[in-house]
Structures are given as C-alpha cells and as structure tokens.
N, C-alpha and C positions, 0 to 999 in steps of 0.2 A: 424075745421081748415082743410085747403085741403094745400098740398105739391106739389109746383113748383120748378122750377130749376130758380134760377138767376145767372148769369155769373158763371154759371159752380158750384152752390151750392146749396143745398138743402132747401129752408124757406117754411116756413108755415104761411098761409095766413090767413085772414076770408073770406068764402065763399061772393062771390058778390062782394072781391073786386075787381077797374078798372085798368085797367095801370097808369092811373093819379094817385089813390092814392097811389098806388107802390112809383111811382116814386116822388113824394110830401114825401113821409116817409122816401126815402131815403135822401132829401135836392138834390134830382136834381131841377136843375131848369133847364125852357124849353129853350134850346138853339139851335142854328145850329150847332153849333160845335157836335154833337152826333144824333145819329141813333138807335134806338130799333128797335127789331124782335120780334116774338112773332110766336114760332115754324118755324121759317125761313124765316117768313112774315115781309118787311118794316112795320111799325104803323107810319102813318104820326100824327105828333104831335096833328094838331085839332081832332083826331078821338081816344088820350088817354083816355077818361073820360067815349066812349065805350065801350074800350075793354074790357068787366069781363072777368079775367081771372077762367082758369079753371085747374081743379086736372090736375098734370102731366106736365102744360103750360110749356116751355123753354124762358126765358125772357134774351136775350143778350142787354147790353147797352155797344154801342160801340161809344167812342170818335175819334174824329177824329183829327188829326194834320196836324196844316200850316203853313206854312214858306216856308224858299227861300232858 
C-alpha cells in the first residue's frame, strides 16, 4: 500500500495504481465540469489511465461551477 493525499486527506493505494482507477472507485465519472492535478499538474482526462500514481502523490479534484 503506498500513501497519497486526496483533497487534503490521506488514503492508501495499491501500488501501480492510475488516476483512472482512483478516480472510477471514487464513482467520478469523466466529466467537464471538474479538473484534477496531480502535485499541481492539470491531468487531462485522456491521459487518467497513465498516470500511476506514486508514494506521497497530492491528487486535488476540483469541480467547477456554472451559471449566470
């Protein structure tokens, strides 16, 4: 198990996994509405299934809001 931060909390992973699976186990589903970083880095959505993350990673999902 390796220890990442996600939005400001500490979880434990299994080595090798990607952002896609992160984010699939949370029930996100890929939308515009939201933005991940990955230690301050934008991860554009087609390149989640790349990114292994790694010990220590900082993973923010951030939503976005719209209206008038």
């Amino acid at each position: 198990m390796i220890l990442i931060t996600l939005n400001g909390e500490k979880v434990g992973v299994s080595p090798g996994t990607t952002l896609g699976q992160l984010l699939e186990s949370m029930h996100e589903p890929h939308a515009p509405d939201k933005i991940v970083e990955v230690n301050r880095q934008f991860i554009h959505s087609k390149n989640y299934a790349g990114c292994i993350l790694r010990e220590n990673d900082v993973v923010e999902v951030i939503y976005l809001c719209f209206g008038g």
